[in-house]
Jmol script that loads the backbone (N, CA, C; Angstrom):
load data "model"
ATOM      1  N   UNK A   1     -99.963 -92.857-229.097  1.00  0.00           N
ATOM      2  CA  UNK A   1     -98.693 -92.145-229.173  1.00  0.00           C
ATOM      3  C   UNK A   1     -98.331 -91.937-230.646  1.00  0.00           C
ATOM      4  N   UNK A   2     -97.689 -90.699-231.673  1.00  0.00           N
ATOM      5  CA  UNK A   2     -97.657 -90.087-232.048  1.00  0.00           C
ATOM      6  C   UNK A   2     -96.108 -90.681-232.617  1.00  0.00           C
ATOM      7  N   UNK A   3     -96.112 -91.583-234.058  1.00  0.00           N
ATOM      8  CA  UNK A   3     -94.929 -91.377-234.094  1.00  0.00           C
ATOM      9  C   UNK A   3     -93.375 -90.372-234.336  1.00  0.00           C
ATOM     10  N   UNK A   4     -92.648 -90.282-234.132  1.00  0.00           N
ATOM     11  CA  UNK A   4     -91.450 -89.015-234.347  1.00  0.00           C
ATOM     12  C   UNK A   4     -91.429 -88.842-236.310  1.00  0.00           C
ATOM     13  N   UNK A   5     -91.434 -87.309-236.553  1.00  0.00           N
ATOM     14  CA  UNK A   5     -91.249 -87.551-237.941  1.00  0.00           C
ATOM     15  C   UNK A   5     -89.616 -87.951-238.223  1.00  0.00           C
ATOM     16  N   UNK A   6     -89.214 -87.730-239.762  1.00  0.00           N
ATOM     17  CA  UNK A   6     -87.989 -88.701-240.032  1.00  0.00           C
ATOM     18  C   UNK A   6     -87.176 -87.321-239.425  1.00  0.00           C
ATOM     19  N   UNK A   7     -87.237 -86.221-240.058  1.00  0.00           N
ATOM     20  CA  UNK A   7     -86.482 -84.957-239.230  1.00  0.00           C
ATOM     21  C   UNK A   7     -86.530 -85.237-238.062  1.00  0.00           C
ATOM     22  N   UNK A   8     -87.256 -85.713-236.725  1.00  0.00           N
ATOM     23  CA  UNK A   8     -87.208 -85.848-235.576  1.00  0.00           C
ATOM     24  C   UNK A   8     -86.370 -86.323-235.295  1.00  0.00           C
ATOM     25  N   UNK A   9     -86.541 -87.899-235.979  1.00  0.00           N
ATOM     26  CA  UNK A   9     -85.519 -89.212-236.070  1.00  0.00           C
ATOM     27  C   UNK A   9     -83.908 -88.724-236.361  1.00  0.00           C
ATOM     28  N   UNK A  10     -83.926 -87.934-237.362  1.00  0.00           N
ATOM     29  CA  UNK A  10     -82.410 -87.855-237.594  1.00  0.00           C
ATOM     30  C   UNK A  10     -81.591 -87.349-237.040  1.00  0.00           C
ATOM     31  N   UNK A  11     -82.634 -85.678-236.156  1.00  0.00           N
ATOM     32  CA  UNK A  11     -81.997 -84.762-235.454  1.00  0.00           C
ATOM     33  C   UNK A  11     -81.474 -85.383-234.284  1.00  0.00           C
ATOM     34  N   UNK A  12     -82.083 -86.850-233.524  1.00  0.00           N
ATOM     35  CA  UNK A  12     -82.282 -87.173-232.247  1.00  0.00           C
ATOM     36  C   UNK A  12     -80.542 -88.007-232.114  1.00  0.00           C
ATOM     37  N   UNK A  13     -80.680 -88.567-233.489  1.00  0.00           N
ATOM     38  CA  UNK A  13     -79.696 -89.526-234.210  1.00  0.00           C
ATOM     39  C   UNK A  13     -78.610 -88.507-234.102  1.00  0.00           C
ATOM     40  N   UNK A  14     -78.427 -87.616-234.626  1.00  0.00           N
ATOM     41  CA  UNK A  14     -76.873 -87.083-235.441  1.00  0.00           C
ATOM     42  C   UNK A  14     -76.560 -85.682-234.276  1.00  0.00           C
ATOM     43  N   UNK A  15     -77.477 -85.301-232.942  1.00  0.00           N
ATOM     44  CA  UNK A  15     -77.464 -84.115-232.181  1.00  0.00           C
ATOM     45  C   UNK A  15     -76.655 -84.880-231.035  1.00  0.00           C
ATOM     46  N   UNK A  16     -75.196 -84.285-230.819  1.00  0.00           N
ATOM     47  CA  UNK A  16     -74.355 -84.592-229.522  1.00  0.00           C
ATOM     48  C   UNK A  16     -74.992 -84.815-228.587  1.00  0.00           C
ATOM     49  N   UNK A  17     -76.009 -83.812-228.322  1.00  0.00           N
ATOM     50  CA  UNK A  17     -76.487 -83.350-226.741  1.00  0.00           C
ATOM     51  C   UNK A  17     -77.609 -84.866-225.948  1.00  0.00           C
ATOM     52  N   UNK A  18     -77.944 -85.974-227.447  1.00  0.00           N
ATOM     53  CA  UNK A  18     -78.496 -87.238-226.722  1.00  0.00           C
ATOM     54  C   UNK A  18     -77.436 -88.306-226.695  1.00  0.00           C
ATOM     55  N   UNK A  19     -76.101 -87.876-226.958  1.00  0.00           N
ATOM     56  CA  UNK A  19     -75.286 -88.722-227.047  1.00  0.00           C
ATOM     57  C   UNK A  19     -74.481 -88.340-225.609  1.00  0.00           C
ATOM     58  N   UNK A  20     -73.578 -89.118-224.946  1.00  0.00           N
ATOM     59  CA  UNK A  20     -72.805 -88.988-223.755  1.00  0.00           C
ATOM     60  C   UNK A  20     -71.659 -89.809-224.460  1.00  0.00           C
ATOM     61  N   UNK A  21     -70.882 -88.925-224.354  1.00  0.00           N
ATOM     62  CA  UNK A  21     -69.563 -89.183-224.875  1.00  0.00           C
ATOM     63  C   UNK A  21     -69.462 -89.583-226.392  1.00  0.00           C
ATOM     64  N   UNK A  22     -70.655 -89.650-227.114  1.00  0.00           N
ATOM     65  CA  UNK A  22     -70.361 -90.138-228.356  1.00  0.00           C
ATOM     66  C   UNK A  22     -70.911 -91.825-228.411  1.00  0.00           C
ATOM     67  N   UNK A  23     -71.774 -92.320-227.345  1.00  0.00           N
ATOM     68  CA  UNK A  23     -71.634 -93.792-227.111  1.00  0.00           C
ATOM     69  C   UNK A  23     -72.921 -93.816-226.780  1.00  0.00           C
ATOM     70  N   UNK A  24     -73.477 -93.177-225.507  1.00  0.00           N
ATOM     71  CA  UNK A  24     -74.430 -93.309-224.539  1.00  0.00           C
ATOM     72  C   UNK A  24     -75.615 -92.621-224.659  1.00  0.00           C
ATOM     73  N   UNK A  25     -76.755 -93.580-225.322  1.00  0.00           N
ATOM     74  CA  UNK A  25     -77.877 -92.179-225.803  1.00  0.00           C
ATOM     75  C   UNK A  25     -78.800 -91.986-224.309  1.00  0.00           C
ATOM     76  N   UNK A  26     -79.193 -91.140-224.449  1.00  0.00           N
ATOM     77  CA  UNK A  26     -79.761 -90.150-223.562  1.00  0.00           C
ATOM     78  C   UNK A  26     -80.983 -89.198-224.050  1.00  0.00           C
ATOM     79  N   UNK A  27     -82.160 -89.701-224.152  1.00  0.00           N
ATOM     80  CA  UNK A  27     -83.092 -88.902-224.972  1.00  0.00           C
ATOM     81  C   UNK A  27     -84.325 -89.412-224.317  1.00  0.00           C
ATOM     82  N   UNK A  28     -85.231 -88.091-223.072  1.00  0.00           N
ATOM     83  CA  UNK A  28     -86.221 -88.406-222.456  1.00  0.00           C
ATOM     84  C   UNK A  28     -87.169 -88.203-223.534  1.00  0.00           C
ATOM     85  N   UNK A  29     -87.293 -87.374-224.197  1.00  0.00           N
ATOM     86  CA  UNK A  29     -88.154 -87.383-225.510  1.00  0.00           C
ATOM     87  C   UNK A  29     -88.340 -88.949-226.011  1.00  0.00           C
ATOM     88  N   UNK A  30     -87.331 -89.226-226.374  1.00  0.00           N
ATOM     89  CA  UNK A  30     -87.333 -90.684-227.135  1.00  0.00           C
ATOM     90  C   UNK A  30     -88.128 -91.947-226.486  1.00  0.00           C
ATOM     91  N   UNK A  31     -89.263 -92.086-227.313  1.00  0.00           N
ATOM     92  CA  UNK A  31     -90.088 -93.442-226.433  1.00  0.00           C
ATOM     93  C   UNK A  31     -89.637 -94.519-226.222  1.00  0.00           C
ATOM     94  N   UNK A  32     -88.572 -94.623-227.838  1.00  0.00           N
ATOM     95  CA  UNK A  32     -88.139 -95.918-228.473  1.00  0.00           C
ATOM     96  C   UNK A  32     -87.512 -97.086-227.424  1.00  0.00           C
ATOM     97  N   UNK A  33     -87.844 -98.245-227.424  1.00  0.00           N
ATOM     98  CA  UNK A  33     -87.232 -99.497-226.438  1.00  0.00           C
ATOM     99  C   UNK A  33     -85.737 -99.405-226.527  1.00  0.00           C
ATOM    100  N   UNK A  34     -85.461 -99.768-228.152  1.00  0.00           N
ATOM    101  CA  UNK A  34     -84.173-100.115-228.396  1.00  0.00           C
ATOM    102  C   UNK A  34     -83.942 -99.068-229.736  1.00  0.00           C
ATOM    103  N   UNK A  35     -83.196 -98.296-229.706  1.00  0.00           N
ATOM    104  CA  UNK A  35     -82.965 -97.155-230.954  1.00  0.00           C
ATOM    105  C   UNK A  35     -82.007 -97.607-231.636  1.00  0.00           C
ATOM    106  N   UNK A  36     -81.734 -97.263-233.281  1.00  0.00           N
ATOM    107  CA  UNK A  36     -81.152 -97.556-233.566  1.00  0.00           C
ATOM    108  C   UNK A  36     -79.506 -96.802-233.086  1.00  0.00           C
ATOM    109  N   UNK A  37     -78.246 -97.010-233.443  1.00  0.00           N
ATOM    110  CA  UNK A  37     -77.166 -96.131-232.845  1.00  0.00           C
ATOM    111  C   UNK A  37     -76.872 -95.471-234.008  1.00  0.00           C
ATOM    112  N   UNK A  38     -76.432 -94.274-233.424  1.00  0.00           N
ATOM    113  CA  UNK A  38     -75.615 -93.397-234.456  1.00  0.00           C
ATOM    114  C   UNK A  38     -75.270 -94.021-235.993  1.00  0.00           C
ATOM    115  N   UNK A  39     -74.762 -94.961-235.695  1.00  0.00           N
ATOM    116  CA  UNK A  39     -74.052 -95.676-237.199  1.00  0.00           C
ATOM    117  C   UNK A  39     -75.108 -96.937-237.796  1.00  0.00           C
ATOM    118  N   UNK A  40     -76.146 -96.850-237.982  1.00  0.00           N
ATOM    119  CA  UNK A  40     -77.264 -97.784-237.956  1.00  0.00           C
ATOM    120  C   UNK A  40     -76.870 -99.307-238.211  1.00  0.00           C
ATOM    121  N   UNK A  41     -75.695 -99.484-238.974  1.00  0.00           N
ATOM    122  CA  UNK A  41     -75.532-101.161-239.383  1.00  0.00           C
ATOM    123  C   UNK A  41     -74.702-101.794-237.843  1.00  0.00           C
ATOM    124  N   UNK A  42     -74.556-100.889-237.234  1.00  0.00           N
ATOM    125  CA  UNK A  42     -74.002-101.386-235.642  1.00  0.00           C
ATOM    126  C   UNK A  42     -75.358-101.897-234.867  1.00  0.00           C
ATOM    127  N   UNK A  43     -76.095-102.053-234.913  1.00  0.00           N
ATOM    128  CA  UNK A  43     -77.426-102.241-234.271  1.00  0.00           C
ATOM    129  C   UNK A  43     -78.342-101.498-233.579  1.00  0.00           C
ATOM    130  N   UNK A  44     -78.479-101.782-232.648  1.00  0.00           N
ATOM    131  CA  UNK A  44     -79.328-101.003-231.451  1.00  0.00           C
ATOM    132  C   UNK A  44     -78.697-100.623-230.194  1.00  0.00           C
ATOM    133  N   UNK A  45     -78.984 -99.665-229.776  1.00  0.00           N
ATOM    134  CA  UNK A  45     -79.083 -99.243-228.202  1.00  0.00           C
ATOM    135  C   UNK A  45     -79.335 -98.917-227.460  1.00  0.00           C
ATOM    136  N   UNK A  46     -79.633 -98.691-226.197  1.00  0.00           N
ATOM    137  CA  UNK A  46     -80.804 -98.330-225.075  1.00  0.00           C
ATOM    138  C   UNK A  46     -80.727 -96.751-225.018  1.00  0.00           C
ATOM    139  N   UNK A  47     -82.030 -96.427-224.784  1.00  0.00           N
ATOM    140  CA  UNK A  47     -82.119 -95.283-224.176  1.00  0.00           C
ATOM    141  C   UNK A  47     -81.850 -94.962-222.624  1.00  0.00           C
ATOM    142  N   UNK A  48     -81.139 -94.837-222.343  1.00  0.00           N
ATOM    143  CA  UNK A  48     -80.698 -94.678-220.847  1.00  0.00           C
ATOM    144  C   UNK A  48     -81.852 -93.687-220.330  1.00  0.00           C
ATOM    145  N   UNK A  49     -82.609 -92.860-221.052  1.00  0.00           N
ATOM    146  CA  UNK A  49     -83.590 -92.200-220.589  1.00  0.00           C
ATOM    147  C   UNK A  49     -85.097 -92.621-220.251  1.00  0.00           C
ATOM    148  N   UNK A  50     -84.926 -93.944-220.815  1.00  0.00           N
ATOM    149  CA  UNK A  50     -86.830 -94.734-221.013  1.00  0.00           C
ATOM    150  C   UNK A  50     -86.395 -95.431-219.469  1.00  0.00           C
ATOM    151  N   UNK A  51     -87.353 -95.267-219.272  1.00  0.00           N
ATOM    152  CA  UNK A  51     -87.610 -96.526-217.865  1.00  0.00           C
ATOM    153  C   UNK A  51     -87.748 -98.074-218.376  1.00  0.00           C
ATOM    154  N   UNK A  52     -88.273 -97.993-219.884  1.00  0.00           N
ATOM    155  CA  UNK A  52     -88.674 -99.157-220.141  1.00  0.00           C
ATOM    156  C   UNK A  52     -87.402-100.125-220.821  1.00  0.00           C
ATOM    157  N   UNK A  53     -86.769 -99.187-221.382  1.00  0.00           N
ATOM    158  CA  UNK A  53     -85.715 -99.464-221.730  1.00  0.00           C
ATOM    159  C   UNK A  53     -84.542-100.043-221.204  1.00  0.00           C
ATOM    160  N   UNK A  54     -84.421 -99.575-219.806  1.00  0.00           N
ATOM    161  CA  UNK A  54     -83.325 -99.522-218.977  1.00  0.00           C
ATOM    162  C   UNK A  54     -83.742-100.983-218.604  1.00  0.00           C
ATOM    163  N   UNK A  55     -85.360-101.119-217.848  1.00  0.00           N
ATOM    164  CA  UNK A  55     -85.657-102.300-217.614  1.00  0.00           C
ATOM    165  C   UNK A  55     -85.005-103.566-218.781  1.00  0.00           C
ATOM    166  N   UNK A  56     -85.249-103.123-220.145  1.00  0.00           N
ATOM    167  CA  UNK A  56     -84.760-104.275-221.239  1.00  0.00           C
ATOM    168  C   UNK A  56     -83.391-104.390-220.857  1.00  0.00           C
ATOM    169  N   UNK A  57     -82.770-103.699-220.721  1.00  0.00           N
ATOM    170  CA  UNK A  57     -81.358-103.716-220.970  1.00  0.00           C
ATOM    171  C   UNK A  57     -81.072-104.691-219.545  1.00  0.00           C
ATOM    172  N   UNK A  58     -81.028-104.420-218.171  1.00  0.00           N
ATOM    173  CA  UNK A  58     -80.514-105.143-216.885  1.00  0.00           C
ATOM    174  C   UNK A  58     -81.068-106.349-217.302  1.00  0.00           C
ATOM    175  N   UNK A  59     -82.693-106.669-217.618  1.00  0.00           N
ATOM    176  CA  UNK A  59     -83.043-108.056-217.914  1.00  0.00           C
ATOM    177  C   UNK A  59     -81.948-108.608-218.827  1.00  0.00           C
ATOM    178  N   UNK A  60     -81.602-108.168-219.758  1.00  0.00           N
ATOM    179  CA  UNK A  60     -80.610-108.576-220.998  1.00  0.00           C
ATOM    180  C   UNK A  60     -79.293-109.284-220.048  1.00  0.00           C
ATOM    181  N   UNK A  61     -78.817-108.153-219.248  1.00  0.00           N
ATOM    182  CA  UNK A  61     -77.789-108.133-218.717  1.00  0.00           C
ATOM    183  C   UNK A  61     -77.873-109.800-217.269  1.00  0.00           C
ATOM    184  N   UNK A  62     -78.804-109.483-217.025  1.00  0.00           N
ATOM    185  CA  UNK A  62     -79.306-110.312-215.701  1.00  0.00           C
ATOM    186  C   UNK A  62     -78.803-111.886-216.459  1.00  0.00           C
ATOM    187  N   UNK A  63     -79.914-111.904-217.486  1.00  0.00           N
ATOM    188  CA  UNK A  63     -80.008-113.471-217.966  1.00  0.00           C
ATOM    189  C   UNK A  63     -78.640-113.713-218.485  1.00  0.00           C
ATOM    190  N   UNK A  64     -77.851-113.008-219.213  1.00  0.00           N
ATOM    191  CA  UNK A  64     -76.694-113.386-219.648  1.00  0.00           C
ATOM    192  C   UNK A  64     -75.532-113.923-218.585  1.00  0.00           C
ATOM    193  N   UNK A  65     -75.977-112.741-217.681  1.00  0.00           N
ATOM    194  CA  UNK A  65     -74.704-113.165-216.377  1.00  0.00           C
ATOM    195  C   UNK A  65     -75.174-114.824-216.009  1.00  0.00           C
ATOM    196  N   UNK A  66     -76.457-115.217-215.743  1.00  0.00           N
ATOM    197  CA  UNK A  66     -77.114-115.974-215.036  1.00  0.00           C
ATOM    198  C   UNK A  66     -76.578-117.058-216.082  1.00  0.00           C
ATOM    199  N   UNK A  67     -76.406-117.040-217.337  1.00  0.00           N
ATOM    200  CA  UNK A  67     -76.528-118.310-217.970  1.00  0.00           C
ATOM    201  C   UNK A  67     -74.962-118.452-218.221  1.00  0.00           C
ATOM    202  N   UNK A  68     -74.015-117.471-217.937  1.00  0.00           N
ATOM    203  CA  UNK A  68     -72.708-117.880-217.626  1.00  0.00           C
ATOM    204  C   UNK A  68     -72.564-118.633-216.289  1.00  0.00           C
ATOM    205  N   UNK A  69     -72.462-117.895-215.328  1.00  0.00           N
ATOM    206  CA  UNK A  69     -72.482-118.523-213.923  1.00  0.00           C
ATOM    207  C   UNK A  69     -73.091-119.989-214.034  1.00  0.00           C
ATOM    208  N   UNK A  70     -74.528-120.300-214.519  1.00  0.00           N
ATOM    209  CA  UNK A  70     -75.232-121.397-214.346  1.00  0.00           C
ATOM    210  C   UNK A  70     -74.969-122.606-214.965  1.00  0.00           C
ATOM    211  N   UNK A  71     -74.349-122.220-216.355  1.00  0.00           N
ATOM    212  CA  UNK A  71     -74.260-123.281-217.253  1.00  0.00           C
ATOM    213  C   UNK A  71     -72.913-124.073-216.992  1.00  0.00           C
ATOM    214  N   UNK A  72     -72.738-125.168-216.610  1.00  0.00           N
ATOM    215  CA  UNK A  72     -71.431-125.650-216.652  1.00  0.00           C
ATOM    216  C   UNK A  72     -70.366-125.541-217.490  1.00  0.00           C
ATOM    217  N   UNK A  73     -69.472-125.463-217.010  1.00  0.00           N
ATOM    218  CA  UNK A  73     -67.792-125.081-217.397  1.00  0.00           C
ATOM    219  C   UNK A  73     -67.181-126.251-218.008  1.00  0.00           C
ATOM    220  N   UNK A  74     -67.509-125.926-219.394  1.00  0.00           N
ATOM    221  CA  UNK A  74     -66.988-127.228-220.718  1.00  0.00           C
ATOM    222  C   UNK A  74     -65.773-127.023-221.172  1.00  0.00           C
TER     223      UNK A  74
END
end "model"
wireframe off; spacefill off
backbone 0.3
color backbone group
């Protein structure tokens, strides 16, 4: 696989149309697991468009719920 050039990268970054609402990226093009967000020192965020991604994200989501619920109430 073929990485995106930096023009790719930026257009994908700064173009409304992979954003949903300004929050929610959305880019079937985009291979990336975890992309960086719009504002890069904010971190990362899922591509709601990767399959693989989406998978990272519920796992993320799964274990966190699981280790609230599980862990005793101190």
């Amino acid at each position: 696989m073929e990485k995106p050039s930096k023009e790719t990268l930026e257009k994908w970054k700064n173009d409304d149309k992979y954003w949903i609402w300004g929050c929610i990226y959305y880019n079937p093009e985009d291979k990336r697991i975890l992309p960086p967000k719009r504002l890069s020192w904010m971190g990362w965020t899922v591509n709601f468009a990767n399959k693989i991604s989406l998978l990272v994200f519920v796992a993320i989501m799964a274990i966190s719920i699981a280790l609230i619920v599980l862990l005793p109430n101190q």
